[in-house]
C-alpha positions in Angstrom: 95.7 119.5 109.2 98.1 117.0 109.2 96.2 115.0 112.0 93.0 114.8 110.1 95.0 113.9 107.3 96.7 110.7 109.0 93.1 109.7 110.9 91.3 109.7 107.0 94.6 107.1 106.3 93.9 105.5 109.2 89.8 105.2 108.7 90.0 104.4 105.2 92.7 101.5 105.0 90.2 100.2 108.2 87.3 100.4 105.6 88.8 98.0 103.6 89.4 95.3 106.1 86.3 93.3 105.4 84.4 94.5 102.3 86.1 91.7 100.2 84.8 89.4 102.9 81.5 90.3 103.6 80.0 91.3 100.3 80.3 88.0 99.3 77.7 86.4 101.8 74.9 88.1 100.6 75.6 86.9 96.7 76.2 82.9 97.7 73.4 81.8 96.5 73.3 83.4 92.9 77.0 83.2 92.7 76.6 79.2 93.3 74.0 79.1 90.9 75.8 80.9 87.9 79.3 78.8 89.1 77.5 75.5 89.4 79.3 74.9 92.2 78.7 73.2 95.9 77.8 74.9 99.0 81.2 73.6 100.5 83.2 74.8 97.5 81.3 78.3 97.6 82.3 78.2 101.4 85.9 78.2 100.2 85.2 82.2 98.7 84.9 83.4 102.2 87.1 81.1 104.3 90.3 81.2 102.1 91.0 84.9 103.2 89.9 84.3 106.9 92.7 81.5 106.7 95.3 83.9 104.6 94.7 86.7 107.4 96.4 84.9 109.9 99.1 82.9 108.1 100.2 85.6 106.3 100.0 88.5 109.2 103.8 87.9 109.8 105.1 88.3 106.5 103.7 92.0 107.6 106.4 92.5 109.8 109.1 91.4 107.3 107.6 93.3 105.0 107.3 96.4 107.3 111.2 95.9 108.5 112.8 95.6 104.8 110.4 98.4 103.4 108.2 100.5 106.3 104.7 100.8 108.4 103.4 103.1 105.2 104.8 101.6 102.1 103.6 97.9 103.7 99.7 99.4 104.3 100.4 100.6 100.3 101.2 97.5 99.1 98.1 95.7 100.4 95.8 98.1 99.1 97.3 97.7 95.9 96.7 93.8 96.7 93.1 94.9 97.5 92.4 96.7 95.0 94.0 94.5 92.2 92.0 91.8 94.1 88.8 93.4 94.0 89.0 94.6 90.6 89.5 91.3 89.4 85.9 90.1 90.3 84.6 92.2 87.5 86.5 89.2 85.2 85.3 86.4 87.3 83.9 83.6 85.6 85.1 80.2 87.6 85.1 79.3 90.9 89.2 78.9 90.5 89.7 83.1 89.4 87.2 83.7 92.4 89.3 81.9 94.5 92.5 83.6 93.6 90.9 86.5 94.1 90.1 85.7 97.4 93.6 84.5 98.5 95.2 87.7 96.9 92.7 89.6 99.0 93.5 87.6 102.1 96.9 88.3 101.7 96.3 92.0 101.6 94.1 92.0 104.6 96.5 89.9 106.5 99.4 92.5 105.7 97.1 95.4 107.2 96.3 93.7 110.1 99.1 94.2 112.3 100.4 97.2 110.7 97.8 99.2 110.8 98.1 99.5 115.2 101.8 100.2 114.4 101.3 102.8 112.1 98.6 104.9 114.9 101.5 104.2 117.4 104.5 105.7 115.2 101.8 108.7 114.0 100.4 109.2 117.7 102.3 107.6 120.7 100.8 109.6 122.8 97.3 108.9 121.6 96.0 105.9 122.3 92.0 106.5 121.4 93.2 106.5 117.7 92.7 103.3 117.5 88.8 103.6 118.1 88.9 105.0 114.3 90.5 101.5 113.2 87.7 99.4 115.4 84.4 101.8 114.1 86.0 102.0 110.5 86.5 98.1 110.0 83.1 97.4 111.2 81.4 100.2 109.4 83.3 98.5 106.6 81.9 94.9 107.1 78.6 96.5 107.4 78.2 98.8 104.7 79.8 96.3 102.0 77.1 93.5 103.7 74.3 95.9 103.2 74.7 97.8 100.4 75.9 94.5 98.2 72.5 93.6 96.8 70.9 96.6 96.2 74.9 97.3 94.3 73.4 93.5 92.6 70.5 94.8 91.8 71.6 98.4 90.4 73.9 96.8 87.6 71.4 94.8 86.4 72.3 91.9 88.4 75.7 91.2 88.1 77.3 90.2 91.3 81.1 90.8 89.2 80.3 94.1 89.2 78.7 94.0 92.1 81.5 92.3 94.5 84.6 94.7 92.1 82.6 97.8 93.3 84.2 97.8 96.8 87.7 98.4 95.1 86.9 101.9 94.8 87.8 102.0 99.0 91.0 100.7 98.3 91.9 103.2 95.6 91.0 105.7 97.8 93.1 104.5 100.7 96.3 103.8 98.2 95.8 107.7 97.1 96.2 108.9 101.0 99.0 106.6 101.5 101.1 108.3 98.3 102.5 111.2 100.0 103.5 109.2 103.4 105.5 106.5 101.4 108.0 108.9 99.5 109.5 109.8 102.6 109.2 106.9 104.8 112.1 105.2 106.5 112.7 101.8 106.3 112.5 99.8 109.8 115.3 97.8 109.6 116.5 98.8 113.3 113.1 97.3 114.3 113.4 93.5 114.9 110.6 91.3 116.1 111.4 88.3 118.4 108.8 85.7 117.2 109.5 83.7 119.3 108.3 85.9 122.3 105.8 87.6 120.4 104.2 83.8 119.8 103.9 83.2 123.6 102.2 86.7 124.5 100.0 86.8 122.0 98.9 82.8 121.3 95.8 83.3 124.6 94.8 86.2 122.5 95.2 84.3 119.3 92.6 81.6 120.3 90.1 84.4 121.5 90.0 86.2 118.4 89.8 83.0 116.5 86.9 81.4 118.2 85.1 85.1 118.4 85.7 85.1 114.0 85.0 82.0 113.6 80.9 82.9 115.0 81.3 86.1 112.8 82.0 84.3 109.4 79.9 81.5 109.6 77.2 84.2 110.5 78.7 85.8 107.3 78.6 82.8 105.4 75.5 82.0 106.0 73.7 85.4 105.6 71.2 84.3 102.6 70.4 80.6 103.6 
């Protein structure tokens, strides 16, 4: 029981990985138009978390040492959700944009915690982390899809419409309660930046050129 209970943490913190991303490319268009605002400037809505994913990944391991793995993954889906939420008040392209970078910030928190937390719960089990891969891309394409019929269904309001997806992080926050009571902090745990830079720059540029084709794709879903 306890398994299935750490692989529906572990699937539903993925889930939320790219909603707050990708439902956004399908509304561009009608959130430009009811914004007034440029392409470029409606670009920003979708780049500013790509760019907040990776500057802000290592404040994940500070945050992960002074706290832990689970209370860390808790705090970004209370960034999430509070980011999410918040669409439902948008009415500028400036409160869209802090949305964005508050959601960036979550995702980039996630995204090297969430490997650590299937290796603490299951060293011995390294297929777990297939549920993280299938889960975030089920996310990205389930918020993609189901975005404009979600448009279309509250009578065209892409606020409700983009604050919708918030429900996943809720959801993932609720599975995360019990964990973070008992949780440990990490302070034994150091990171050596410095190393980690060098192994993991080649990968770095990999994964950044192979985004980079996914969110202009993204991006550019309606033109």
């Amino acid at each position: 029981m306890k398994k299935l209970y750490l692989i529906l943490i572990i699937i539903f913190v993925s889930l939320n990985l790219r909603p707050a991303i990708t439902s956004v490319g399908p509304l561009l268009g009608q959130i430009q138009a009811d914004l007034h605002i440029s392409a470029s400037s409606a670009s920003l809505i979708i780049t500013l978390p790509v760019l907040c994913m990776g500057l802000f990944s290592l404040l994940a391991i500070k945050i992960s040492q002074r706290f832990s793995v689970e209370k860390a993954l808790f705090i970004a889906m209370l960034l999430l959700f509070v980011a999410t939420l918040a669409r439902f008040f948008v009415d500028s392209l400036t409160s869209l944009l802090f949305t964005a970078l508050i959601a960036g910030i979550g995702i980039g928190i996630v995204g090297p915690l969430i490997a650590g937390f299937i290796k603490k719960h299951f060293p011995e089990n390294n297929g777990m982390m297939s549920f993280y891969s299938v889960s975030m891309v089920v996310g990205a394409a389930v918020a993609s899809s189901f975005t404009i019929p979600l448009f279309t269904a509250f009578n065209e309001s892409w606020q409700m419409s983009l604050s919708f997806w918030s429900l996943l992080a809720v959801i993932a926050a609720l599975l995360l309660l019990p964990l973070i009571k008992n949780s440990p902090t990490n302070k034994n745990q150091l990171v050596k930046l410095s190393s980690l830079w060098h192994q993991a720059f080649p990968m770095m540029l990999f994964f950044s050129f192979m985004a980079a084709i996914f969110y202009i794709l993204t991006a550019r879903f309606n033109d």
